[in-house]
N, CA, C and O atoms as a GROMACS GRO file, in nm:
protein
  372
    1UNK      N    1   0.085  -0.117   0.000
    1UNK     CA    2   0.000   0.000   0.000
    1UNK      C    3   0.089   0.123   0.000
    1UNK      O    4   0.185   0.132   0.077
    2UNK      N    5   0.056   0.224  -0.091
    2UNK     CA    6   0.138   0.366  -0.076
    2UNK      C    7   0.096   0.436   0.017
    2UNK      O    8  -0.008   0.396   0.069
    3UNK      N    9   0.141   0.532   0.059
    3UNK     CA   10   0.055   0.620   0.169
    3UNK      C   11   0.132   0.757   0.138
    3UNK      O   12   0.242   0.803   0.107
    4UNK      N   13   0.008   0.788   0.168
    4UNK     CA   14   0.074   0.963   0.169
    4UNK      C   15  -0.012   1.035   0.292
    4UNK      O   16  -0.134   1.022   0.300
    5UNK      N   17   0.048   1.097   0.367
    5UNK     CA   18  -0.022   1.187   0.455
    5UNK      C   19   0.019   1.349   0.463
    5UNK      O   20   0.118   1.395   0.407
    6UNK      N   21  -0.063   1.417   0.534
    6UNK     CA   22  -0.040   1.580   0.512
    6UNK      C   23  -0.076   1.659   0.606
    6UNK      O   24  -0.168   1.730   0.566
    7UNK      N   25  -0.044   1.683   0.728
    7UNK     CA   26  -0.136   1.718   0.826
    7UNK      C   27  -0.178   1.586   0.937
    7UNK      O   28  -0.116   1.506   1.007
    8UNK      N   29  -0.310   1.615   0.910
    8UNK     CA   30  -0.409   1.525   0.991
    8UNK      C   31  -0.476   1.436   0.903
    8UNK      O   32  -0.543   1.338   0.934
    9UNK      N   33  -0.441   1.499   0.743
    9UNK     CA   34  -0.527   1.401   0.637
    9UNK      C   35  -0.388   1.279   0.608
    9UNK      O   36  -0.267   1.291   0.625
   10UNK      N   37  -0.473   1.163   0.556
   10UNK     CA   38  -0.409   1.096   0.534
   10UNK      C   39  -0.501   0.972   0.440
   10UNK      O   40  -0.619   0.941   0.450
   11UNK      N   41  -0.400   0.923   0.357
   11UNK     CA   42  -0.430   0.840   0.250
   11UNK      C   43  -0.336   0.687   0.173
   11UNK      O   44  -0.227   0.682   0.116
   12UNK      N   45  -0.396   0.623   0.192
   12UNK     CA   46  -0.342   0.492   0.137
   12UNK      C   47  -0.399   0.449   0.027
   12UNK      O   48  -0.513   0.489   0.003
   13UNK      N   49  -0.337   0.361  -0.062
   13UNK     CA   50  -0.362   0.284  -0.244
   13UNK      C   51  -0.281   0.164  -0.230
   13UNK      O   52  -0.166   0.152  -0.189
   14UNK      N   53  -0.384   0.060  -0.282
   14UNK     CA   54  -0.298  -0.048  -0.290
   14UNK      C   55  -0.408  -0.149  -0.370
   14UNK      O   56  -0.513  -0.114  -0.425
   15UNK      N   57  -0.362  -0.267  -0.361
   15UNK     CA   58  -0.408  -0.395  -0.467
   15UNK      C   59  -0.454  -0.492  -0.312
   15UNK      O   60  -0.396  -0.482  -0.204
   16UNK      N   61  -0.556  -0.570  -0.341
   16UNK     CA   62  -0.596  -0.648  -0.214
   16UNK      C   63  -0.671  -0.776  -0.292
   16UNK      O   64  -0.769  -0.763  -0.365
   17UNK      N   65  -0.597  -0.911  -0.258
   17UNK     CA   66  -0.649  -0.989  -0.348
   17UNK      C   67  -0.648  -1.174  -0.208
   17UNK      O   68  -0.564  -1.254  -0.165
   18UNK      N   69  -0.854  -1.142  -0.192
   18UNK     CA   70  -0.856  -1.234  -0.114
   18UNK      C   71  -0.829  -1.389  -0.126
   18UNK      O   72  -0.822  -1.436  -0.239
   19UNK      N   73  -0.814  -1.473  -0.015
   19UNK     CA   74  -0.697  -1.613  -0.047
   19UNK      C   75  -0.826  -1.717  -0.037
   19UNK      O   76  -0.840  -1.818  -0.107
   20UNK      N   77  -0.911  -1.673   0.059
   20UNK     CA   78  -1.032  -1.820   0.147
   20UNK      C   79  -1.163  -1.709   0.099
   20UNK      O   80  -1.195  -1.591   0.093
   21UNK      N   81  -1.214  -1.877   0.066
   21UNK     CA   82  -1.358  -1.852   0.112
   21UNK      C   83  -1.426  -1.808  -0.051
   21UNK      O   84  -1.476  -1.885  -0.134
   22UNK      N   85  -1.400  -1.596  -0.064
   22UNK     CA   86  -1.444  -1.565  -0.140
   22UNK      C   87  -1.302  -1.517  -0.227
   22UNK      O   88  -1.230  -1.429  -0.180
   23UNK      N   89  -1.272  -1.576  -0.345
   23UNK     CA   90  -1.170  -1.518  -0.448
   23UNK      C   91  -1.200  -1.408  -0.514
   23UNK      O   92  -1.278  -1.397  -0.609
   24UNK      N   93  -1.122  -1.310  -0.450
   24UNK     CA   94  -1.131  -1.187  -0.567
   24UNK      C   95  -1.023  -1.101  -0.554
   24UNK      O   96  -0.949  -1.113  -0.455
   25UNK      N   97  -0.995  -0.985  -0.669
   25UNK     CA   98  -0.891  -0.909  -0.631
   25UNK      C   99  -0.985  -0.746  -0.705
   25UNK      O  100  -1.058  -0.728  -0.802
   26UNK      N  101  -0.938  -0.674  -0.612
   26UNK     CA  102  -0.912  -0.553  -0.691
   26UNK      C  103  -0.872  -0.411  -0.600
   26UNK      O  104  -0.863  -0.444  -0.482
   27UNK      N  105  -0.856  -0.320  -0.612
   27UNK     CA  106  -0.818  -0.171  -0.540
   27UNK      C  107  -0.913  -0.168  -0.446
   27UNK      O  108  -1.035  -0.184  -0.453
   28UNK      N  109  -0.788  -0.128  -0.292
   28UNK     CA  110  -0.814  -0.080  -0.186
   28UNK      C  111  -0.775   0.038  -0.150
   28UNK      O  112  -0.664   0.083  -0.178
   29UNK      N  113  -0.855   0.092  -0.090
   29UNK     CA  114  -0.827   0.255  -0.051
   29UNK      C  115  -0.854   0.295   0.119
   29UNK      O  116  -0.968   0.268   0.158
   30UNK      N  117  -0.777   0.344   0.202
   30UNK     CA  118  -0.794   0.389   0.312
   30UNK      C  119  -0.730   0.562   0.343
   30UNK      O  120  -0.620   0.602   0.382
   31UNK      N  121  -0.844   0.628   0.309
   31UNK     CA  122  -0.847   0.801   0.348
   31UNK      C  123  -0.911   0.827   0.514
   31UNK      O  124  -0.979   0.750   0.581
   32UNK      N  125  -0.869   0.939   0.540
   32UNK     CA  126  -0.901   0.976   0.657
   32UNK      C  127  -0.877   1.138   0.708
   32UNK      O  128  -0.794   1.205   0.647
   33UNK      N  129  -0.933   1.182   0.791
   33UNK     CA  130  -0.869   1.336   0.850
   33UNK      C  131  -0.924   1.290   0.978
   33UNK      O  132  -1.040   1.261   1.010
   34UNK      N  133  -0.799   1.289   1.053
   34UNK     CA  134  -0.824   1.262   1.250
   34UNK      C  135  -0.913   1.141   1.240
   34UNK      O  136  -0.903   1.056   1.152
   35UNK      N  137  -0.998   1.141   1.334
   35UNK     CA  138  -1.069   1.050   1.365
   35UNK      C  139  -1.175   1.000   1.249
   35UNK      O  140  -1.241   0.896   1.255
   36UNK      N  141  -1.177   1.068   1.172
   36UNK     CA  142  -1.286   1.034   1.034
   36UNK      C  143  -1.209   0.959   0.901
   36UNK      O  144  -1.130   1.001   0.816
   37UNK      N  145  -1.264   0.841   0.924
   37UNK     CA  146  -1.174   0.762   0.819
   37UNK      C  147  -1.301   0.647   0.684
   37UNK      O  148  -1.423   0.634   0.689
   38UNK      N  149  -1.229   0.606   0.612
   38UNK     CA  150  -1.321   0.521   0.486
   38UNK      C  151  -1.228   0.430   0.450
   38UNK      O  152  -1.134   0.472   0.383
   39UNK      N  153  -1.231   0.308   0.479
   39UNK     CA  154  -1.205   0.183   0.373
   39UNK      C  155  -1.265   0.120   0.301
   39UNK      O  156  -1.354   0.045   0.341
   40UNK      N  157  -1.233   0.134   0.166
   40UNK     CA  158  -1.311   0.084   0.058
   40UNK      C  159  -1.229  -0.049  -0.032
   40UNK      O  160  -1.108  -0.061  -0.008
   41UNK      N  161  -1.283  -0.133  -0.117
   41UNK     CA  162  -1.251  -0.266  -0.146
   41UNK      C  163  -1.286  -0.265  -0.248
   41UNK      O  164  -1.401  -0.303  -0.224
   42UNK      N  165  -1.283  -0.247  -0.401
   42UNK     CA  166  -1.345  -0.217  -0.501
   42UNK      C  167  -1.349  -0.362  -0.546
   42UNK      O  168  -1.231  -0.384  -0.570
   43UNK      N  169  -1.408  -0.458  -0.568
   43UNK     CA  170  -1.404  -0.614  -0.593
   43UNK      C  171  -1.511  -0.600  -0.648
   43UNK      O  172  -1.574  -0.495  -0.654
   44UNK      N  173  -1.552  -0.739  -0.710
   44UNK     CA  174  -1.662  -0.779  -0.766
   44UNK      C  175  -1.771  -0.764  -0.628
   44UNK      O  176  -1.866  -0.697  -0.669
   45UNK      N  177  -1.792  -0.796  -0.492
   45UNK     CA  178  -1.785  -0.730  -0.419
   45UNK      C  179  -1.772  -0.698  -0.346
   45UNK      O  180  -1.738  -0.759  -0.245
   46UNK      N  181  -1.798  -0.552  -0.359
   46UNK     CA  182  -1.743  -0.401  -0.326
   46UNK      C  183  -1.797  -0.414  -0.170
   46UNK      O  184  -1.913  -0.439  -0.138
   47UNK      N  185  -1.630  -0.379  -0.038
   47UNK     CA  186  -1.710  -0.347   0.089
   47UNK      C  187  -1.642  -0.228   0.105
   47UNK      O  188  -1.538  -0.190   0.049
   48UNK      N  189  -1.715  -0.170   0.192
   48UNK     CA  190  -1.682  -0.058   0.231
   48UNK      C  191  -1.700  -0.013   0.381
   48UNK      O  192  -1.812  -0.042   0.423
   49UNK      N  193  -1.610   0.058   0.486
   49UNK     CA  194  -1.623   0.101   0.609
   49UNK      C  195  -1.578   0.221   0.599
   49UNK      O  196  -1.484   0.262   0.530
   50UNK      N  197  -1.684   0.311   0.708
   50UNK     CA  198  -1.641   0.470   0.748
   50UNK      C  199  -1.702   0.478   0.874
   50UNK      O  200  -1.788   0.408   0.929
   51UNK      N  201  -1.635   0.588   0.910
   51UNK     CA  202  -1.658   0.634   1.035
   51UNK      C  203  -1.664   0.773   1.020
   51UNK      O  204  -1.581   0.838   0.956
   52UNK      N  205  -1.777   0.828   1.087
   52UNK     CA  206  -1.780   1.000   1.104
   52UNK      C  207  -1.871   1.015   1.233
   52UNK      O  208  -1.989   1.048   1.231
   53UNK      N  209  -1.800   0.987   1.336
   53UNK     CA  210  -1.909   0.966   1.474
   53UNK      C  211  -1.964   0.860   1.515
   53UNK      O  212  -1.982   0.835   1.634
   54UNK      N  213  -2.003   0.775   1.407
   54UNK     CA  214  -2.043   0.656   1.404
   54UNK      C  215  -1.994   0.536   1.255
   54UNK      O  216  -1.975   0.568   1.138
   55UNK      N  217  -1.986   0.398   1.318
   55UNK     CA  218  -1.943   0.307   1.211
   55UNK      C  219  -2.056   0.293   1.134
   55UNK      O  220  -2.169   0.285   1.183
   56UNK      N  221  -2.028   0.289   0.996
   56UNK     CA  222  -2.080   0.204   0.901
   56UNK      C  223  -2.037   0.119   0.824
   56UNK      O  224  -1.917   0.131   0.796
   57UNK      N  225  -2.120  -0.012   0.753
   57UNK     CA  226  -2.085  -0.093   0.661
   57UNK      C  227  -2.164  -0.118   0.557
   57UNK      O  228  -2.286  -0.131   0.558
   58UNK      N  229  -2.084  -0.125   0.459
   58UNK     CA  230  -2.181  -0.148   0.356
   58UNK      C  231  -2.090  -0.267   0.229
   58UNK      O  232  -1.968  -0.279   0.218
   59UNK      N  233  -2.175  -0.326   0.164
   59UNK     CA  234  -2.138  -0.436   0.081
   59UNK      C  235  -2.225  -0.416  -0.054
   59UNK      O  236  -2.339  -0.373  -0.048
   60UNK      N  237  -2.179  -0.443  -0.148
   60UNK     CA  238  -2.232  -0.432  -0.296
   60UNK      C  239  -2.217  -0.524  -0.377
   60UNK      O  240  -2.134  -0.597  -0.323
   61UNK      N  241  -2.244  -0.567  -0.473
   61UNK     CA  242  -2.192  -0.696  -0.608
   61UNK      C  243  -2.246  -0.820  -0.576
   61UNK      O  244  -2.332  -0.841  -0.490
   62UNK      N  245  -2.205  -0.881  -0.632
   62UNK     CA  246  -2.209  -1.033  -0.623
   62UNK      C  247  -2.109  -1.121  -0.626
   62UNK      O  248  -2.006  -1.093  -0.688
   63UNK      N  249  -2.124  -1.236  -0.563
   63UNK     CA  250  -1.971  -1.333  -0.545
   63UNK      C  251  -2.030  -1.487  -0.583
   63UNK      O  252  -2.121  -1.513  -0.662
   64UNK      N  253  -1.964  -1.564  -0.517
   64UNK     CA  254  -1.929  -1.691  -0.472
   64UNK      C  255  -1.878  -1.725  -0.382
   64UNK      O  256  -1.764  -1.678  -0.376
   65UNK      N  257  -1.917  -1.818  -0.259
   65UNK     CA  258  -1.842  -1.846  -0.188
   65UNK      C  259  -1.898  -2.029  -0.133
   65UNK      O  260  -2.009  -2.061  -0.091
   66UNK      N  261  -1.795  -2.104  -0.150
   66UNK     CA  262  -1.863  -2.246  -0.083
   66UNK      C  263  -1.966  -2.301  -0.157
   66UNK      O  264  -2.063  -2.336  -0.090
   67UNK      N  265  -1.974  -2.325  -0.327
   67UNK     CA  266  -2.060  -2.258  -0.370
   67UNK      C  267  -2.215  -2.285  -0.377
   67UNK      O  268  -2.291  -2.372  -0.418
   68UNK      N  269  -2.223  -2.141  -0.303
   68UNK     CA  270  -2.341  -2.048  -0.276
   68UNK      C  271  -2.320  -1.917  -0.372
   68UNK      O  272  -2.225  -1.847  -0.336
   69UNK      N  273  -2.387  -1.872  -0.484
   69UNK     CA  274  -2.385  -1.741  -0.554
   69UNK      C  275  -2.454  -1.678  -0.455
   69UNK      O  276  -2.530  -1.741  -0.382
   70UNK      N  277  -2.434  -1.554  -0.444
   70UNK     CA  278  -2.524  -1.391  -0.359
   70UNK      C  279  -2.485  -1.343  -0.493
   70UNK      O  280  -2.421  -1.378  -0.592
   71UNK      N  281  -2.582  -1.205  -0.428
   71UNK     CA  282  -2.588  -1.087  -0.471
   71UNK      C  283  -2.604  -1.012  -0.334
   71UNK      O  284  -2.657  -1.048  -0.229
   72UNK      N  285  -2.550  -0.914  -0.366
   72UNK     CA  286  -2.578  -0.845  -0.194
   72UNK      C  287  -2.571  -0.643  -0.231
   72UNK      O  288  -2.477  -0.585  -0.286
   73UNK      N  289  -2.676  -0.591  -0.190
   73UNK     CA  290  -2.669  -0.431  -0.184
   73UNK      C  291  -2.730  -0.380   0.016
   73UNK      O  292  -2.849  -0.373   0.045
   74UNK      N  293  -2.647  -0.362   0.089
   74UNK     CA  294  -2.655  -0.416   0.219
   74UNK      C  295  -2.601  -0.281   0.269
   74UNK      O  296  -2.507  -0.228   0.209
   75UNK      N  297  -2.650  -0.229   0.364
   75UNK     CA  298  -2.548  -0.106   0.428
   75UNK      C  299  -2.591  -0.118   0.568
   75UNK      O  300  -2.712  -0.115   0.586
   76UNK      N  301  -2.507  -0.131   0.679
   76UNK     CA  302  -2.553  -0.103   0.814
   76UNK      C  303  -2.521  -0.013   0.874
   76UNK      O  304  -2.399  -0.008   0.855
   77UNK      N  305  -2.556   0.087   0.952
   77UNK     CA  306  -2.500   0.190   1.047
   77UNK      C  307  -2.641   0.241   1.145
   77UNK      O  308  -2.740   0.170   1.158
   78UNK      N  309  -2.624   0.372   1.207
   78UNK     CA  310  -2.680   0.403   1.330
   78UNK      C  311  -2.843   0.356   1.345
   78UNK      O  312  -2.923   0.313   1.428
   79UNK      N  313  -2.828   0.397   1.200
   79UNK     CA  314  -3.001   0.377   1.184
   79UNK      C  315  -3.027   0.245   1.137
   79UNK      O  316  -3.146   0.236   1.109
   80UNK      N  317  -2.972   0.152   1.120
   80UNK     CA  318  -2.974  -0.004   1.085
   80UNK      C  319  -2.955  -0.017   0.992
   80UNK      O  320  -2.894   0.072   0.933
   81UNK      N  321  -3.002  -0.164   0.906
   81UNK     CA  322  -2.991  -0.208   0.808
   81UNK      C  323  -3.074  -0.149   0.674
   81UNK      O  324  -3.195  -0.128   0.681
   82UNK      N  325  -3.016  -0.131   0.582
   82UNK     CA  326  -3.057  -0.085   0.440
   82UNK      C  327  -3.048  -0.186   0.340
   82UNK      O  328  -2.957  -0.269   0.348
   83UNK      N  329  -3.140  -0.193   0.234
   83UNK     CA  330  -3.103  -0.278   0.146
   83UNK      C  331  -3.121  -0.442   0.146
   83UNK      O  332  -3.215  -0.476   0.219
   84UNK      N  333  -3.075  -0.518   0.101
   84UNK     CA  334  -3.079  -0.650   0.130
   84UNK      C  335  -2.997  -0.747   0.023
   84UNK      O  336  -2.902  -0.705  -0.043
   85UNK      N  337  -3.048  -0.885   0.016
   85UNK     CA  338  -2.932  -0.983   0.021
   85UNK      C  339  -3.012  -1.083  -0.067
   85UNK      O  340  -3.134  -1.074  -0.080
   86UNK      N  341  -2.929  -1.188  -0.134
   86UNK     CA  342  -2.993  -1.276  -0.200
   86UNK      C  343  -2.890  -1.383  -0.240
   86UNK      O  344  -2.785  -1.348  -0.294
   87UNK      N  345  -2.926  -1.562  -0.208
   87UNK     CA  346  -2.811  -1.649  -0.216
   87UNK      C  347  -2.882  -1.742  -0.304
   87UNK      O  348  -3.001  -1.738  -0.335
   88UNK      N  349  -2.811  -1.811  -0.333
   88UNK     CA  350  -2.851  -1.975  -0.432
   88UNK      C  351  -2.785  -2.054  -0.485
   88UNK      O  352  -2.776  -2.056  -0.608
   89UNK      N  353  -2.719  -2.144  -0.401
   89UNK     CA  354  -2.713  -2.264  -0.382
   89UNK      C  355  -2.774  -2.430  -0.358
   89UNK      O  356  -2.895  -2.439  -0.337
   90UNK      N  357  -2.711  -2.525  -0.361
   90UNK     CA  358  -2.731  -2.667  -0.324
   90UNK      C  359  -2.798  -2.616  -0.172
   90UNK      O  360  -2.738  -2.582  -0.070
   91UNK      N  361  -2.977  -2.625  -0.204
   91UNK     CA  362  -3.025  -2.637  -0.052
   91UNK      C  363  -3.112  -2.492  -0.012
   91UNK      O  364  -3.200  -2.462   0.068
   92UNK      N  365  -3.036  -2.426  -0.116
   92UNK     CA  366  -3.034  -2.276  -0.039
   92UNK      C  367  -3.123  -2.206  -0.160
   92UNK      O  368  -3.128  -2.274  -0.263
   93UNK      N  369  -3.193  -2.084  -0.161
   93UNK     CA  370  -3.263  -2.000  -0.239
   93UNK      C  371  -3.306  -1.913  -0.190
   93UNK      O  372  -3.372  -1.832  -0.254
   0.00000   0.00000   0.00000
């Protein structure tokens, strides 16, 4: 990961390519100023975490994992869950 920082801001770039479970690769990013930060995962899919007072998460795309296909458009934070989820597999629908 590169990093560059400036102040209180600060920023990372890099390549992130998972090993188990779910295979994928693509650009990761971690920005921030002080306590307010975003990690993002640009993959087939896409997760993402921030913080601005409070955590959030959120997930996008579709995968494979064990195989089970999803699709997933999912976000959680203060106010709960957004969005939703969908699998199908041997068993599963």
């Amino acid at each position: 990961m590169a990093w560059a920082l400036a102040g209180s801001r600060y920023r990372g770039e890099g390549w992130f390519r998972s090993l188990r479970l779910l295979e994928q690769e693509g650009p990761v990013r971690l920005e921030g100023e002080g306590t307010r930060v975003a990690l993002s995962w640009e993959a087939p899919l896409a997760l993402r975490a921030w913080y601005e007072g409070a955590w959030h998460l959120a997930a996008k795309g579709e995968g494979e994992a064990e195989g089970v296909a999803f699709r997933v458009d999912l976000t959680w934070g203060p106010e709960g869950y957004r969005g939703g989820f969908g699998g199908r597999g041997t068993g599963l629908s």
